[in-house]
Structure formats: structure tokens, C-alpha cells
N, C-alpha and C positions, 0 to 999 in steps of 0.2 A: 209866426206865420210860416207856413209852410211853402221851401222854392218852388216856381213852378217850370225853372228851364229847366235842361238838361245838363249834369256836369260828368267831367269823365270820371269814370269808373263807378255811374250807376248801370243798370240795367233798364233798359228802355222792351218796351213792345210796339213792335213794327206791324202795324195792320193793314192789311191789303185786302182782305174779304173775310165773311163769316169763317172760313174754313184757313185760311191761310193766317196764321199772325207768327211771330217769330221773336222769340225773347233772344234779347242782343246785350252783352257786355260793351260797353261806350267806351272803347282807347283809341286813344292819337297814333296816327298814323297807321290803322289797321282799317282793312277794309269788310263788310257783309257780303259774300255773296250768294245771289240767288237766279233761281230760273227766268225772272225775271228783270235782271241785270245787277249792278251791284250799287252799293252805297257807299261812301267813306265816311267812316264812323268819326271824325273829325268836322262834317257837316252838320254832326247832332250838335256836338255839343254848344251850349249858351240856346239852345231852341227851345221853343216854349212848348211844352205838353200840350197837342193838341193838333200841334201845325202838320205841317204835312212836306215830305221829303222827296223829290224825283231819284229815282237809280239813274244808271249812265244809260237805260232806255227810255227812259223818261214816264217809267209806270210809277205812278204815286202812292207813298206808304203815308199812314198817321204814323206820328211818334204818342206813343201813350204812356203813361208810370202804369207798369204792370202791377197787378195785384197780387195776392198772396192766391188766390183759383190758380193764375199764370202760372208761380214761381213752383206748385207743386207738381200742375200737370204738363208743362214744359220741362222737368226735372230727366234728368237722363236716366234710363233703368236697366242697371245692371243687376237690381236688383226686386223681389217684389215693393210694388210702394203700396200708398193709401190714399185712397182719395178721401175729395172732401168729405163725403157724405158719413164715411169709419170716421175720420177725424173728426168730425164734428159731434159726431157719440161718443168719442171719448171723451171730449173736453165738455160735454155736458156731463155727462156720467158721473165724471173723475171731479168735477166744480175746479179743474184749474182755469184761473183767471190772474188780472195784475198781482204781481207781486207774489206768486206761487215758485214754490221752488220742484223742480222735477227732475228726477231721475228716468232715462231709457236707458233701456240694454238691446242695443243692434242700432248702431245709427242707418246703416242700409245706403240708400240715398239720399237722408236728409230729408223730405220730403216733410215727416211725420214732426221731424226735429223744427223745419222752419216754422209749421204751423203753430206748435207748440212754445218757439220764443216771439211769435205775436202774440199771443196771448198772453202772455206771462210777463211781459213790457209794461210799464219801463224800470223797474225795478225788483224783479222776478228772475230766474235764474232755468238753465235747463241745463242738465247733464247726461252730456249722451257718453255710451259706452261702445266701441267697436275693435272688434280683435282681428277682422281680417282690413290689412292695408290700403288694398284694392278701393273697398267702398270708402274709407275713409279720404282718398284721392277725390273719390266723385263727389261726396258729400259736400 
């Protein structure tokens, strides 16, 4: 069965409106902050997916388990990425599913990479290849 709090060093998504949400790394004693004040991310942890968080102004966030939509289009880009809808032609196209082994060339941002080691879970493999440093930092 699957946890349903919070532990450190998952990533949480913080929703405050349709338009605002904010994908958060969970470490002790670091703080989120936002325009709408801030949170210590030390408050998440042991909380249960769902509940909901005051900032130090007292505006209310959900804590949610981000999705795999979140983790691609929250992804930082230094680089071109792909969204779902490419990715989702590939992984029909190409029939990678559980247990598939894959090969990329250009990790980029990960992006294409994370979608690719869902799919390929729990016992599938993905092999990304990237020559420049930079992205491989972001990825």
C-alpha cells in the first residue's frame, strides 16, 4: 500500500489556484518562499496528501503528490522540452511499456527521460545519453 504523508526528500505540489501550483523538494530546515508568504518545509513533512498548509500569511496551500503532467511541466528549461501530448506519441508509437529497455540521445531536461522511466517501471530500464554538463546538472 502506498504512504499517503509526506516524507522528506519527496517532492510535494503546493496548490493555491488553478493557475498557481508549485512543485516543492521537502528538506528540513529549508524554507518555500512565495508572494504569498512563506512555508517551512519542515511543516510538510509526516502530513497527509491532501491537507492543507497556512504560509506565515496565513494563505492556504493543498499539499498534493505531484504527478508525472507536474514533474514534466514544472521541469526547468534550459532546454527545448516535450510535453505530454509528443510524449505520449512516442510511447504509443515506439509500444515502450513495463519492462522495456530504452535508449535516448540528448537527456536535455529530463523531461522526455522521466516520462519514459514511468513507463518502463518496475523493471525496465532507460538510458539517457548527454554530452553537454549544463543539462545534465538540470536533468
Amino acid at each position: 500500500m502506498q504512504n499517503h504523508r509526506v516524507a522528506e526528500g519527496e517532492h510535494v505540489l503546493l496548490y493555491l489556484d488553478q493557475r498557481r501550483t508549485y512543485l516543492v523538494k521537502v528538506e528540513a530546515g529549508k524554507t518555500f518562499h512565495t508572494h504569498k508568504g512563506f512555508i517551512k518545509l519542515d511543516d510538510l513533512i509526516g502530513r497527509e496528501y491532501g491537507s492543507t498548509v497556512a504560509s506565515s500569511l496565513g494563505v492556504q496551500f493543498t499539499v498534493l503528490k505531484p504527478l508525472l503532467r507536474d514533474y514534466i511541466m514544472k521541469s526547468v528549461r534550459r532546454t527545448q522540452i516535450m510535453y505530454p501530448k509528443d510524449i505520449a506519441l512516442i510511447i504509443v508509437y515506439s509500444g515502450i511499456g513495463p519492462g522495456s529497455y530504452v535508449v535516448e540521445a540528448g537527456t536535455g531536461t529530463g523531461a522526455l527521460t522521466t516520462a519514459l522511466a514511468h513507463f518502463v517501471r518496475p523493471n525496465g530500464r532507460v538510458y539517457s545519453y548527454e554530452v553537454r554538463g549544463e543539462f545534465l546538472e538540470t536533468a
